[in-house]
TORBADO-355244 format. One record per residue (C-alpha): residue number from 1; residue in one letter; x, y, z. Coordinates in nm, 4 decimals. Layout:
<nodes>
+-----+------+----------+----------+----------+
| seq | type |        X |        Y |        Z |
+-----+------+----------+----------+----------+
| NUM |    A |        X |        Y |        Z |
...
+-----+------+----------+----------+----------+
</nodes>
This chain:
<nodes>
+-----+------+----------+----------+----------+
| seq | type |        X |        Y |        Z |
+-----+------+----------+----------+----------+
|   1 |    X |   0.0000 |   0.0000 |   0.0000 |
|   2 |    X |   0.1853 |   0.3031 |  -0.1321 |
|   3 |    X |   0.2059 |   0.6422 |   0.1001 |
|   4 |    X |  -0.0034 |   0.9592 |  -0.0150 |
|   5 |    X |   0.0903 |   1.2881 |   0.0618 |
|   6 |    X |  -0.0406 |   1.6301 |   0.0693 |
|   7 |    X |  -0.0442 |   1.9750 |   0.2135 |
|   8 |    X |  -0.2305 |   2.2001 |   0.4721 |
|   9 |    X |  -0.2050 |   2.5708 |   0.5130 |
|  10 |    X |  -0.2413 |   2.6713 |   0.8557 |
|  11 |    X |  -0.1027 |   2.9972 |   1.0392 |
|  12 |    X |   0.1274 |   3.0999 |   0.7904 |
|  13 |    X |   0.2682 |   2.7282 |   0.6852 |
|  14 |    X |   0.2430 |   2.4399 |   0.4625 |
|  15 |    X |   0.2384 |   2.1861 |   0.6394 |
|  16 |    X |   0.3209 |   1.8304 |   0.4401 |
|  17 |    X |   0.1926 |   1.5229 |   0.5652 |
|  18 |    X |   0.1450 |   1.1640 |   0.4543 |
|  19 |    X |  -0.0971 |   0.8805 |   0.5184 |
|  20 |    X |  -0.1389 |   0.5114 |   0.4355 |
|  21 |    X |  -0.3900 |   0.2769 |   0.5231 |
|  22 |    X |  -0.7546 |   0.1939 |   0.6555 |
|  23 |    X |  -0.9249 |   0.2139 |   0.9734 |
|  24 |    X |  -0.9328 |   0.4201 |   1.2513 |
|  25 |    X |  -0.7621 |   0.7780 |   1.2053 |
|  26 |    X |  -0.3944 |   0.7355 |   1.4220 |
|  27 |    X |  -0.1499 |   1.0488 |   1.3956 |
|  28 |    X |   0.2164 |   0.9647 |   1.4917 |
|  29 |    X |   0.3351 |   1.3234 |   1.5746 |
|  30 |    X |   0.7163 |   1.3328 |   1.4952 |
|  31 |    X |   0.9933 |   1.4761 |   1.7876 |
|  32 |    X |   1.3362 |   1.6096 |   1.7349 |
|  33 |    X |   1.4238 |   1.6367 |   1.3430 |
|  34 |    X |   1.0291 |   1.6817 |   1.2779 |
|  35 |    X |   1.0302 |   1.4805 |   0.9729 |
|  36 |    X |   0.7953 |   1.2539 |   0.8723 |
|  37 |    X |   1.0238 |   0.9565 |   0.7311 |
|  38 |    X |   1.1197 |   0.8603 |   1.0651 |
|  39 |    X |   0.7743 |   0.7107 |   1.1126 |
|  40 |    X |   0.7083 |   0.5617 |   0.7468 |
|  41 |    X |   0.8335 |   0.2015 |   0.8390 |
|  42 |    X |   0.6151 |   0.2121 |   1.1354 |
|  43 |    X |   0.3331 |   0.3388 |   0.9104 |
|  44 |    X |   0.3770 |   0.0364 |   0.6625 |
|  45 |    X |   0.3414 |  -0.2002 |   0.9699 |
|  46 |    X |   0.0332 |  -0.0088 |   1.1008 |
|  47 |    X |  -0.1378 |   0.0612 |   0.8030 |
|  48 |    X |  -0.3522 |  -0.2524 |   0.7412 |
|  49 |    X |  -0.5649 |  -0.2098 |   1.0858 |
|  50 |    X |  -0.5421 |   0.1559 |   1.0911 |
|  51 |    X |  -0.5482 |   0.4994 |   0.8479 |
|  52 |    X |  -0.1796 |   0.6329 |   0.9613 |
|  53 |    X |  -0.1246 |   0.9993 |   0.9132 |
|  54 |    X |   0.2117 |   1.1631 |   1.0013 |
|  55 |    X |   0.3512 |   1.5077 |   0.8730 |
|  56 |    X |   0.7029 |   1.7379 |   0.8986 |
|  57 |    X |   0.6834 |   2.0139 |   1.1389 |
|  58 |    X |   0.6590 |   2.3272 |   1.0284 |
|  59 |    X |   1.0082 |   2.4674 |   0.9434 |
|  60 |    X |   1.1307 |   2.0808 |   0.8645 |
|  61 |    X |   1.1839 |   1.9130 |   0.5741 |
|  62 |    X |   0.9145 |   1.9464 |   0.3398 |
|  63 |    X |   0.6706 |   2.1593 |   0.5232 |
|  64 |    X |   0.7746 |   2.5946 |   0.4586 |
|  65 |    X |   0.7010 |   2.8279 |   0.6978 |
|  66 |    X |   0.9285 |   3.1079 |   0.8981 |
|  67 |    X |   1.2633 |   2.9752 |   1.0058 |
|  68 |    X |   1.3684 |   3.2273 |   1.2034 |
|  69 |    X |   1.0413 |   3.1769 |   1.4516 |
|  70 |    X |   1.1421 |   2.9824 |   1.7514 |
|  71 |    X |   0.9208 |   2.6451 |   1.8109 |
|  72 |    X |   0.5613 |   2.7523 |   1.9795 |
|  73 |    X |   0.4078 |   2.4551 |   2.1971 |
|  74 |    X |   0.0818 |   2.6304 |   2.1344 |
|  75 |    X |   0.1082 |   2.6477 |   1.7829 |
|  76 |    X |   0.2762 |   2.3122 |   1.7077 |
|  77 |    X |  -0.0353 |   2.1634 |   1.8920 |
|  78 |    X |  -0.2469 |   2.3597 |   1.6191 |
|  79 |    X |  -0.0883 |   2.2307 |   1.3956 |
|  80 |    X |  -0.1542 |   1.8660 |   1.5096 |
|  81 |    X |  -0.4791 |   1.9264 |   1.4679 |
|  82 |    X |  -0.4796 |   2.0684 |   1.1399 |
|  83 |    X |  -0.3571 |   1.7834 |   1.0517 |
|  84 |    X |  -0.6581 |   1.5622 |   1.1862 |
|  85 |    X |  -0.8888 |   1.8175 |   1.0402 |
|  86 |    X |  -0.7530 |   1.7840 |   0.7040 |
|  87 |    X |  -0.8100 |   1.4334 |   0.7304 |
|  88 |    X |  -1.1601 |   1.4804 |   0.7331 |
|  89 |    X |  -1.2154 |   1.3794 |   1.0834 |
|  90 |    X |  -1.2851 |   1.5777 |   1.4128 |
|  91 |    X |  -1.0538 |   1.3390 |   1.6153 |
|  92 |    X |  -0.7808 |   1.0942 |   1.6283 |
|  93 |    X |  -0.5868 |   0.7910 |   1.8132 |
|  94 |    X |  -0.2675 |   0.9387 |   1.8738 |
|  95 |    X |   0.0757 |   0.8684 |   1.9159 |
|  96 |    X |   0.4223 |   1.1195 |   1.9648 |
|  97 |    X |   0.7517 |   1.0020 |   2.0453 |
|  98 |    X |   0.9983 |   1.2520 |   2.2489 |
|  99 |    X |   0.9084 |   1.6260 |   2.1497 |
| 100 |    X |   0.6439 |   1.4586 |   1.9542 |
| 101 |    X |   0.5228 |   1.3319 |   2.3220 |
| 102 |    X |   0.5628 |   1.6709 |   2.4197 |
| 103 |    X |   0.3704 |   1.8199 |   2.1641 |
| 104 |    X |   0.0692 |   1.6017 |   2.1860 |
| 105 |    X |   0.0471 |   1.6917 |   2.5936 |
| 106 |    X |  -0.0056 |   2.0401 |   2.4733 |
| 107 |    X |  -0.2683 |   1.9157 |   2.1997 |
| 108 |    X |  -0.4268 |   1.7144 |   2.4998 |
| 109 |    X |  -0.4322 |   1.9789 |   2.7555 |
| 110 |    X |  -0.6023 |   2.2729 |   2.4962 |
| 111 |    X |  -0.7834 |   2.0143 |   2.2728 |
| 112 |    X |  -0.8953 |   1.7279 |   2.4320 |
| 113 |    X |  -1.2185 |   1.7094 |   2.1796 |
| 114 |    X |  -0.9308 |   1.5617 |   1.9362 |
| 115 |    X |  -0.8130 |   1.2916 |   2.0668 |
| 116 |    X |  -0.9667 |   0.9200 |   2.0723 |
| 117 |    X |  -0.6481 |   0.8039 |   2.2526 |
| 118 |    X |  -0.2935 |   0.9026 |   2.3678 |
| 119 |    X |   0.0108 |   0.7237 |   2.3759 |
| 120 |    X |   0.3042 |   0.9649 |   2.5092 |
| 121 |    X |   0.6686 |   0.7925 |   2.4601 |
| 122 |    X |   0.9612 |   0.9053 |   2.6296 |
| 123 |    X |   0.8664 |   1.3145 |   2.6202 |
| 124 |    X |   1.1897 |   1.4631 |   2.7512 |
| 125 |    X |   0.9844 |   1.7248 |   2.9907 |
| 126 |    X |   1.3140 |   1.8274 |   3.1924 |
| 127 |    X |   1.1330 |   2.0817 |   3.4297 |
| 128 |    X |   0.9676 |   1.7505 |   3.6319 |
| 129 |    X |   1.2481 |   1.5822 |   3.6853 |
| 130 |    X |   1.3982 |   1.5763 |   4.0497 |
| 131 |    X |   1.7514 |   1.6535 |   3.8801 |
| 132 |    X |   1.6505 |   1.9292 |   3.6689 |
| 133 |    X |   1.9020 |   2.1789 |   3.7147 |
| 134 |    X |   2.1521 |   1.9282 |   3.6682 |
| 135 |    X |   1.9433 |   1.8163 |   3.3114 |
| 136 |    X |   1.8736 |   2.1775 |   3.2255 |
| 137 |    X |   2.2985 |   2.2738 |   3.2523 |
| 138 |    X |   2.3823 |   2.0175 |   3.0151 |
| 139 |    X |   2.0812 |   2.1188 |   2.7691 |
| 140 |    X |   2.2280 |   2.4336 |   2.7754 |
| 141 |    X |   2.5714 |   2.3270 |   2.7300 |
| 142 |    X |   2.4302 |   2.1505 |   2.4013 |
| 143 |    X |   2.2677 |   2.4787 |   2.2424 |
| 144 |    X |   2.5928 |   2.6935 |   2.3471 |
| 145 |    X |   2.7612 |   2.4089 |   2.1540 |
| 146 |    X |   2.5915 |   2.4993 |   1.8732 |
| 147 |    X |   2.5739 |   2.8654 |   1.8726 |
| 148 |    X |   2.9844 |   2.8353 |   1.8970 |
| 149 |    X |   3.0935 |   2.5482 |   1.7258 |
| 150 |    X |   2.7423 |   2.4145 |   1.4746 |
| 151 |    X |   2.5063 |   2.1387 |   1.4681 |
| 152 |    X |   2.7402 |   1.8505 |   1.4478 |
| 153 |    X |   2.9304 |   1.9700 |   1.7937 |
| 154 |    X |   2.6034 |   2.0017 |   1.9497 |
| 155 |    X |   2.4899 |   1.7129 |   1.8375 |
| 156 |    X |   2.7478 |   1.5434 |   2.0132 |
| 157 |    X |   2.6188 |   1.6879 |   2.3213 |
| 158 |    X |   2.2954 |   1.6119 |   2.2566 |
| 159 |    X |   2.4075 |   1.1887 |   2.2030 |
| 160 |    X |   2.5654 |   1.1918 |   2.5489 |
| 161 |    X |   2.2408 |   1.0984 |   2.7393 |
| 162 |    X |   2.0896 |   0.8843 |   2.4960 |
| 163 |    X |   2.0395 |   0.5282 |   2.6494 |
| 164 |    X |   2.0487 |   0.2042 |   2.4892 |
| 165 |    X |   2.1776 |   0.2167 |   2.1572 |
| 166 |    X |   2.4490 |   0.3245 |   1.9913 |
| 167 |    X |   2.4018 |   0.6998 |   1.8382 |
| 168 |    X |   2.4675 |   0.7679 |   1.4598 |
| 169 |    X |   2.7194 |   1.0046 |   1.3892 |
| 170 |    X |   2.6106 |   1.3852 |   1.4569 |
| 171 |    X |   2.6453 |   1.4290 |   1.0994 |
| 172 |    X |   2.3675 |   1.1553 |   1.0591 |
| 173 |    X |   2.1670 |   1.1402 |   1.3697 |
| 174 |    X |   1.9143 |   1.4376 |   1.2983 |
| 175 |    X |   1.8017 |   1.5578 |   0.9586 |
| 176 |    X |   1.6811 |   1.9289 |   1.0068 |
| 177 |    X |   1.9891 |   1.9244 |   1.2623 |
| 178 |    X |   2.0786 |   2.2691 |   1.2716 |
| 179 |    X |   1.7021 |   2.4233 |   1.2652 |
| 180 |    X |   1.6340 |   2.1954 |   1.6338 |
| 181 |    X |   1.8924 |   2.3476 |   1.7550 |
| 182 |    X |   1.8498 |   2.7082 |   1.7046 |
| 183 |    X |   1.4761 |   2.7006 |   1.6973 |
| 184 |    X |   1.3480 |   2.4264 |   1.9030 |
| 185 |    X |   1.5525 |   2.2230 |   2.0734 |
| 186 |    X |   1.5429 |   2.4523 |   2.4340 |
| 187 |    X |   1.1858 |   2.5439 |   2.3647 |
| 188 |    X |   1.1174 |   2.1530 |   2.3507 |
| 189 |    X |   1.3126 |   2.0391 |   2.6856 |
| 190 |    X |   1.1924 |   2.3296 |   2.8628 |
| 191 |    X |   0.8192 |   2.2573 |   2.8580 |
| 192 |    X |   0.5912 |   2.1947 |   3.0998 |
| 193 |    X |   0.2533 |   2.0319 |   3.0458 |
| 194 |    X |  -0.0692 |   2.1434 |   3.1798 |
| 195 |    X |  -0.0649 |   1.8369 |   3.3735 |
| 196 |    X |  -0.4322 |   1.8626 |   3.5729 |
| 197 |    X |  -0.5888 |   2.0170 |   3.2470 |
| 198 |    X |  -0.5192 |   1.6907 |   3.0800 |
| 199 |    X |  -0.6082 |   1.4418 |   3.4006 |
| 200 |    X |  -0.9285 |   1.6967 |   3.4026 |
| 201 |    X |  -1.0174 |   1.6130 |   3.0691 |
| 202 |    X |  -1.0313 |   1.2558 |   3.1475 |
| 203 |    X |  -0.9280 |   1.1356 |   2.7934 |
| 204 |    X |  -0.7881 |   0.8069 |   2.7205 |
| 205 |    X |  -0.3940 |   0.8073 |   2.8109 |
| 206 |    X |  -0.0809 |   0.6167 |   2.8533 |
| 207 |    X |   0.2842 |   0.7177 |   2.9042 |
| 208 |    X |   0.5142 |   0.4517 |   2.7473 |
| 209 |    X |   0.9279 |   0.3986 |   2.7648 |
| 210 |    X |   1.1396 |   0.1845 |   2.5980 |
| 211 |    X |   1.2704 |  -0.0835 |   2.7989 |
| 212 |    X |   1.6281 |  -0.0240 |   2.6857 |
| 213 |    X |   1.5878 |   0.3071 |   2.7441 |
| 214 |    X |   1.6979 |   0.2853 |   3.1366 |
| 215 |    X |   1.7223 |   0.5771 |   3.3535 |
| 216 |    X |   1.7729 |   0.7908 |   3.0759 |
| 217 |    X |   1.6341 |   1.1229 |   3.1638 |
| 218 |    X |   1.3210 |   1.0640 |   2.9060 |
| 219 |    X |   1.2296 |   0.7373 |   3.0584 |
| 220 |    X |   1.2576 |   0.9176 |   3.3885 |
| 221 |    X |   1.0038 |   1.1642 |   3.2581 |
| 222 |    X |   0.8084 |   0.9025 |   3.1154 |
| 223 |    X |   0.7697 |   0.7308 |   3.4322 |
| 224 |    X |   0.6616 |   1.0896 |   3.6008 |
| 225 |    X |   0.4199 |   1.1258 |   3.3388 |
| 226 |    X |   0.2481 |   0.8497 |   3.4358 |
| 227 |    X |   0.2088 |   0.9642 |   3.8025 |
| 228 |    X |   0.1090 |   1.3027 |   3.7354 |
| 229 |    X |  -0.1394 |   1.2063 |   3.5030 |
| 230 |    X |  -0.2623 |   0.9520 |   3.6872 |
| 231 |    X |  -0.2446 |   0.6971 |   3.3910 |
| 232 |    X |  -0.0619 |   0.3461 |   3.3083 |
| 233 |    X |   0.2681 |   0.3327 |   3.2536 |
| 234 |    X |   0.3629 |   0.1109 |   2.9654 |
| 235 |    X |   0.6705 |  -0.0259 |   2.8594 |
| 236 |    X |   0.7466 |  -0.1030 |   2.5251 |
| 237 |    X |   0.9659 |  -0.3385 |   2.3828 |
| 238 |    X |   1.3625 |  -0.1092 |   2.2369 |
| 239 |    X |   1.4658 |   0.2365 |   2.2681 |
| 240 |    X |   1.3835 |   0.5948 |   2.2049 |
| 241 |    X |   1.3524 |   0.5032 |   1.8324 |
| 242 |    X |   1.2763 |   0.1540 |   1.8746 |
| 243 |    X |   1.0053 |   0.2168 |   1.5834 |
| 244 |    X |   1.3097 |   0.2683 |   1.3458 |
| 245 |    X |   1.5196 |  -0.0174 |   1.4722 |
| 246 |    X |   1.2283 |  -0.2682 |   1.5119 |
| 247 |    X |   0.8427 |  -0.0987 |   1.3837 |
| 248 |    X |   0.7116 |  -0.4886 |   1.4171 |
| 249 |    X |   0.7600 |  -0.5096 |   1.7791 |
| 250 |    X |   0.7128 |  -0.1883 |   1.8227 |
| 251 |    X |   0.3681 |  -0.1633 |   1.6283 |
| 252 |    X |   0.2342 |  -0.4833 |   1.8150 |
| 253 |    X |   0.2699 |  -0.3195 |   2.1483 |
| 254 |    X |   0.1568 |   0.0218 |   2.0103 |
| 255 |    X |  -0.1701 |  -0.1682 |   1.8622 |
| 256 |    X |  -0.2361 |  -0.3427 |   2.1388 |
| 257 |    X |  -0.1891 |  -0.0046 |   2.4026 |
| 258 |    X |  -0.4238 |   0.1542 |   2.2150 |
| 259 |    X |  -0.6895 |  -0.1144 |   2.1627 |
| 260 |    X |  -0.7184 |  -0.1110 |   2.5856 |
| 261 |    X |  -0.7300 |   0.2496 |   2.6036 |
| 262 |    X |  -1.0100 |   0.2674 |   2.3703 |
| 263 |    X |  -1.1744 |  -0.0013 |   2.5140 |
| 264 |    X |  -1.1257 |   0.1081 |   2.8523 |
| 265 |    X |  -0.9129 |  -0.1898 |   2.9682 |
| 266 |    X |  -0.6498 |   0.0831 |   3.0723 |
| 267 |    X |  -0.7604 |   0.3434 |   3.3492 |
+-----+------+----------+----------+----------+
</nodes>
């Protein structure tokens, strides 16, 4: 089943996405690099019990709008759900990895109406974590990396605290490298979900970490999530991009998350 693509205009972008499949409307909402590739093999695994749409972020890859606007939470939400709405529906299933995770919080906490279900993996929400200064310093450290030295030194940075797997090189790691890391990349680790607007709204949720992902500080957060929403906690089968490295297991326990959420078999 081949992947279709198109394009909405919302608040000043064009935002591309691309679906595959039938069934129930599931957005994958893409994290750091905010292109839609990194989903597609996920997508092909997906596609034949569900209508998979994913998209590049505005200012990524394929999708044009203002560069030189730093990331808005608010806004990326919208755009989410510009997404769903140019899908012809008024809701969706709904899955982000990392700032993807992050992203859909924000999506949950202003827009409840449009989601059927939430899966949130790994969402590196520094700000909860009981070590956050120490977190926050060597976030920093990464984005003064890259104001004096580029993308690929910052990158670097960045691959120090990734857990259980080996990290490409910088030069590979992150298309859309450089435009994370001036525009979004603080805005992103920074945030802090509306955490009793989204327990308030009482939508299906989950937070889910990889299980090689460890102690790393996005499992940490994952694992937080959990508590202060008052949801499951989930682990899933890899690492933070486990749906690169394995989108079989990775879809079975994805599919299977959000078939109890939507049938209420997870509180």
């Amino acid at each position: 089943m081949d992947i279709a693509t198109s394009t909405v205009h919302t608040e000043g972008a064009d935002i591309v996405y691309d679906y595959q499949g039938n069934g129930p409307l599931l957005l994958l909402i893409p994290g750091g690099g905010g292109h839609a590739t990194q989903y597609h093999r996920l997508m092909n695994v997906l596609a034949d019990r569900y209508t998979v749409v994913t998209y590049d972020r505005r200012g990524n890859s394929r999708s044009v709008a203002d560069t030189e606007a730093d990331l808005d939470m608010a806004q990326q939400a919208r755009d989410a759900a510009a997404v769903i709405k140019a899908m012809g529906d008024d809701k969706a299933l709904m899955f982000g990895n990392s700032g993807g995770a992050n992203i859909a919080l924000e999506l949950a906490a202003n827009h409840p109406e449009m989601i059927e279900a939430l899966v949130v993996h790994e969402g590196p929400t520094l700000l909860i974590l009981p070590d956050a200064d120490t977190c926050l310093a060597w976030a920093e450290r990464a984005h003064k990396t890259y104001l004096t030295d580029g993308a690929v030194a910052a990158m670097e940075v960045f691959n120090e605290c990734l857990v259980g797997f080996d990290p490409l090189p910088p030069t590979n790691a992150m298309p859309n490298a450089d435009f994370f890391m001036a525009r979004e990349y603080l805005q992103i680790s920074t945030y802090r979900p509306n955490f009793d607007a989204i327990r308030r709204s009482r939508i299906p949720v989950a937070a889910a970490a990889g299980h090689d992902s460890g102690n790393a500080y996005y499992a940490r957060a994952a694992r937080l999530h959990a508590d202060l929403l008052g949801c499951e906690y989930v682990e899933f089968p890899g690492n933070h991009l486990a749906f690169v490295f394995d989108p079989p297991a990775f879809a079975a326990a994805l599919t299977d998350l959000l078939h109890k959420l939507v049938s209420g078999r997870v509180e």
